[in-house]
N, C-alpha and C positions, 0 to 999 in steps of 0.2 A: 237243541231242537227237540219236538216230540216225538214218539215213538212213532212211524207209521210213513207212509208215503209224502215225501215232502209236501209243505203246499203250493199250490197254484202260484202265489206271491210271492215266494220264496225260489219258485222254479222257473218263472220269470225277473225274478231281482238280480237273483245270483248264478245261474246259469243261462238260459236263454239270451241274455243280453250280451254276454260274451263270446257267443258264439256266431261269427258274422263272415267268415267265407264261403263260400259257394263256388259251386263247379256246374256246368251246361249237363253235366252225366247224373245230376240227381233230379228226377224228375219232381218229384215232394217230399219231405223230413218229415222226423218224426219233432211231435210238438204237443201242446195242450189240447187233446182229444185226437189224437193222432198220432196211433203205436206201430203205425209201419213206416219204411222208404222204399221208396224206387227209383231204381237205376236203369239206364239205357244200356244197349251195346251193341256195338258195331258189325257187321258182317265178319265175321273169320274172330273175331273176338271172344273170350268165355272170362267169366266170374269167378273171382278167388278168394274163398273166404280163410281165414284164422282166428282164432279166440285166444288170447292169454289172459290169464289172472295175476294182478301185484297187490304186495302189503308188503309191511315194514319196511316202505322208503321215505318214509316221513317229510317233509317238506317238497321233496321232487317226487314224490310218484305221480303228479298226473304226469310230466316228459317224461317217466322209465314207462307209464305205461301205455305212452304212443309207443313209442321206442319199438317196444316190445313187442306188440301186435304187426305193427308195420316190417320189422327188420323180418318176420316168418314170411309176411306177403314176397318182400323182397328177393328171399331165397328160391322161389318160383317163381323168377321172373317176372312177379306181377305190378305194376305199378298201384299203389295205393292210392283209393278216389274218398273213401267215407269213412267213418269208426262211430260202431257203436257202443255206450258206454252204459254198462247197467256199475253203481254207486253203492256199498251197503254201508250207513255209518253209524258206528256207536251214538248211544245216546247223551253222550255228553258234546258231542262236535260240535261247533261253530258256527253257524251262518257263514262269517267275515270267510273261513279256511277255505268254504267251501267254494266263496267266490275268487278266491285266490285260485284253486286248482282248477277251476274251470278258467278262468284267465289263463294257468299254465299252457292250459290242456289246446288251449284255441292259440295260444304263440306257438306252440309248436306243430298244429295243425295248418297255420296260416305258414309257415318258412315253407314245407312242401307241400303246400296248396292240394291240403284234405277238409274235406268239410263233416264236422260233425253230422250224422243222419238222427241220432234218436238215442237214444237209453230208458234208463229209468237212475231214478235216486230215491232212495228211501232210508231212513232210519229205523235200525230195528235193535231190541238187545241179544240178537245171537252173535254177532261181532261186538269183539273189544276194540278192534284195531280196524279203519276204513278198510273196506277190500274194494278193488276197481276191477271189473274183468270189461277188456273192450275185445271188441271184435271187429276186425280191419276188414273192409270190402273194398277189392280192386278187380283190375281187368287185365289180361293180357291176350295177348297174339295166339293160338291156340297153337299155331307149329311151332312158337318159340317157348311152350312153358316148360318148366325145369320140375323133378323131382328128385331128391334126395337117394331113391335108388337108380337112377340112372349111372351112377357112375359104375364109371368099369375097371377092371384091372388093369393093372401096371398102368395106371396114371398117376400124376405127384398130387400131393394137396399141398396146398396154399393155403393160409388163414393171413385175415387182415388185421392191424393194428395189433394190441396186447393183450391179453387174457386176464380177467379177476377188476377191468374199469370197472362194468355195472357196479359188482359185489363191492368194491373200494368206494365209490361214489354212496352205496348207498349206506355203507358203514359210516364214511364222514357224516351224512347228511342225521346217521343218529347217535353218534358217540364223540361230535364233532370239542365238545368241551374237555370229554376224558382223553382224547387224541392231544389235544395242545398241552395238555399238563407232559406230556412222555415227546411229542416229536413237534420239530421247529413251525412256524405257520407256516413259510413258503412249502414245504411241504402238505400242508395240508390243504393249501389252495391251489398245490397243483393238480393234486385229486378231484375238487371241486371243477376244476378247469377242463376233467376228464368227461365230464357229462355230456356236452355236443356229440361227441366222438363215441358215445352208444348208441348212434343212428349209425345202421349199415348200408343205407339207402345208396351211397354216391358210390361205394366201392361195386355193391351187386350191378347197379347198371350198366359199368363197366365192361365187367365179366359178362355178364348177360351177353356182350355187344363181341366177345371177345371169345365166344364158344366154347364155354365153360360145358361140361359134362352133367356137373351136379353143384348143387349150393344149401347149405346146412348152417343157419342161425348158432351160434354157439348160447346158449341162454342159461336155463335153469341144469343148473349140474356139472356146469365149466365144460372144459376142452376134453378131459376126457366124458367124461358122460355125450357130451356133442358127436365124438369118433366112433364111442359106441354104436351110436344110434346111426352114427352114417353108413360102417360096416354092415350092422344086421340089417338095414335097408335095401341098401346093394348086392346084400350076400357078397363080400369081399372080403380081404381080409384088411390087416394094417400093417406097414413098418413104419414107426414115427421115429424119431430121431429128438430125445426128452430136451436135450440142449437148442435144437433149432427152433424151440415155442417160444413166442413174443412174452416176455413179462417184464413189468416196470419194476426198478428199484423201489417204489412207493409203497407197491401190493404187494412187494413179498418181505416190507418189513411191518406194514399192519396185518397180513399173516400170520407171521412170527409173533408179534405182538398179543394179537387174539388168540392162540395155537391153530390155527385154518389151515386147510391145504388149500393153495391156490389154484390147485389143480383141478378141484371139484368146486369152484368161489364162479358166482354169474357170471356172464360176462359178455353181456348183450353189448353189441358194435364188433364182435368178433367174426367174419365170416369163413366158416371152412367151402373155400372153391375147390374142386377135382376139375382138373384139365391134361392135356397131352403134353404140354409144354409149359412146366410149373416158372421156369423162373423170364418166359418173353410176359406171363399176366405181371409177375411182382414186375418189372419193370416199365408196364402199364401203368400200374399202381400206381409206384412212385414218382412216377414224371407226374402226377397228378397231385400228389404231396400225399398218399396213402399209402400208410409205412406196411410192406408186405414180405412174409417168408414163407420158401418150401418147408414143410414141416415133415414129410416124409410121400412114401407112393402106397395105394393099393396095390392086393399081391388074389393071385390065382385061390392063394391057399385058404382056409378057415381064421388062421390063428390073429389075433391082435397085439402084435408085440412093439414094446417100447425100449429101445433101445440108449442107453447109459454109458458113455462110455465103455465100450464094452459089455457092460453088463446089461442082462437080458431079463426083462420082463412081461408080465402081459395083461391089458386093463380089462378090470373086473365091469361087473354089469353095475349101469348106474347108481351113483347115492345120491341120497337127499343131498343139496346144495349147501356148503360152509355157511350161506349166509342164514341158514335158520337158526345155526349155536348163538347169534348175537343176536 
């Protein structure tokens, strides 16, 4: 495609046309000569915005990057109504990719009935690599929204499913040939199989409904980078317990494989919940078939420690995410 803001025909072929759910809470989208939306809301109701940015997910990034904007709306409580998506693609991209990813992008919009509001798409040569940054509009209850530093001391945290999917998923999704020559396919398709399950959508409403404290998206920087941020949030401290964190046999031998720590590898569909009674939410959880663990409690004190058999630790301030080395 050429350098510069798609065209009209192009932005009606291959995106517009694929984008066909709607919700009564959009009042008008954005469209051809029309760079705003508007949304209703309800008495007692307020507006919850998030923005995230993805690259190098190669074939799935437009679901990593619903996923993604949506699972932050989630951790405050918010129900997701709309996403805005601004597009920047190399100059060598596709039409055809393009309307592929906007077909992604509306299958996963339409399962939880969010309707696209607006973006933009443009081609330019400052990206090598598509970047998608969307930005999720939802709505919640205003007595029932969650932040991140709400939680308090001496409560457990809970985190749902396994840490390092996203990062695993999206390594398959671009080393998927160099993977089959070193590990079996069933293997490698059970990773592919892992992509649903980086929506945290059905576990957060749970908690929501379950009087959770606080709720923190695991994403960019893995489980510890996610604890960090929940800590300095709170101003709490941590004691995790390294053995009680979810991780698949899969992620920790493409890990191994790539030299990664799993520990800092994405891992969007992860959610860390703080509550009073960590293990009545896991068994919420799992009657619902949402695999969930205590992973440790906040504590009075400053310190962030992690706990090893014994042996004593304490997590450093965020890194960049494992998935950049690949």
């Amino acid at each position: 495609m050429k350098v510069g803001k798609i065209s009209e025909a192009a932005l009606q072929r291959s995106v517009l046309k694929q984008l066909k759910n709607r919700r009564e809470e959009i009042l008008f989208c954005g469209a051809v000569g029309e760079d705003c939306a508007a949304m209703k809301l309800s008495e007692g109701e307020v507006c919850v915005f998030s923005s995230n940015p993805i690259t190098g997910s190669g074939k799935i990034q437009g679901t990593l990057a619903i996923y993604s904007a949506v699972n932050n709306l989630a951790a405050s409580g918010a129900e997701a109504v709309g996403v805005l998506i601004t597009a920047m693609l190399p100059e060598n991209f596709k039409e055809s990719r393009l309307k592929e990813l906007a077909e992604q992008i509306e299958e996963v919009c339409e399962s939880f009935h969010i309707q696209v509001m607006g973006g933009h798409t443009e081609v330019t040569t400052a990206v090598k690599e598509p970047v998608f940054s969307v930005t999720a509009v939802g709505k919640a209850k205003e007595k029932e929204l969650l932040r991140t530093g709400y939680a308090k001391a001496n409560q457990d945290i809970v985190i749902s499913k396994w840490i390092g999917m996203e990062g695993s998923v999206a390594i398959v999704a671009a080393k998927e040939k160099e993977l089959l020559e070193r590990f079996p396919k069933a293997m490698i398709d059970k990773i592919k199989e892992m992509l649903p399950k980086c929506c945290a959508l059905p576990e957060a409403a749970l908690a929501g409904k379950s009087g959770v404290s606080a709720m923190h998206d695991v994403s960019s920087g893995g489980i510890y980078g996610a604890l960090y941020e929940l800590s300095e949030a709170a101003g709490v401290g941590l004691e995790i317990d390294l053995r009680a964190i979810p991780i698949g046999q899969e992620t920790v031998e493409i890990c191994e494989y790539l030299g990664l720590n799993p520990y800092y590898l994405k891992s969007g569909g992860c959610m860390l919940m703080v509550c009073d009674h960590g293990q009545e939410l896991v068994r919420i959880l799992e009657k619902e078939g949402i695999h969930a663990a205590v992973i440790g409690r906040t504590t009075p004190e400053n310190a962030k420690t992690i706990l090893n058999e014994g042996e004593i630790s304490y997590l450093e301030r965020p890194k960049a995410d494992e998935l950049l080395k690949v």
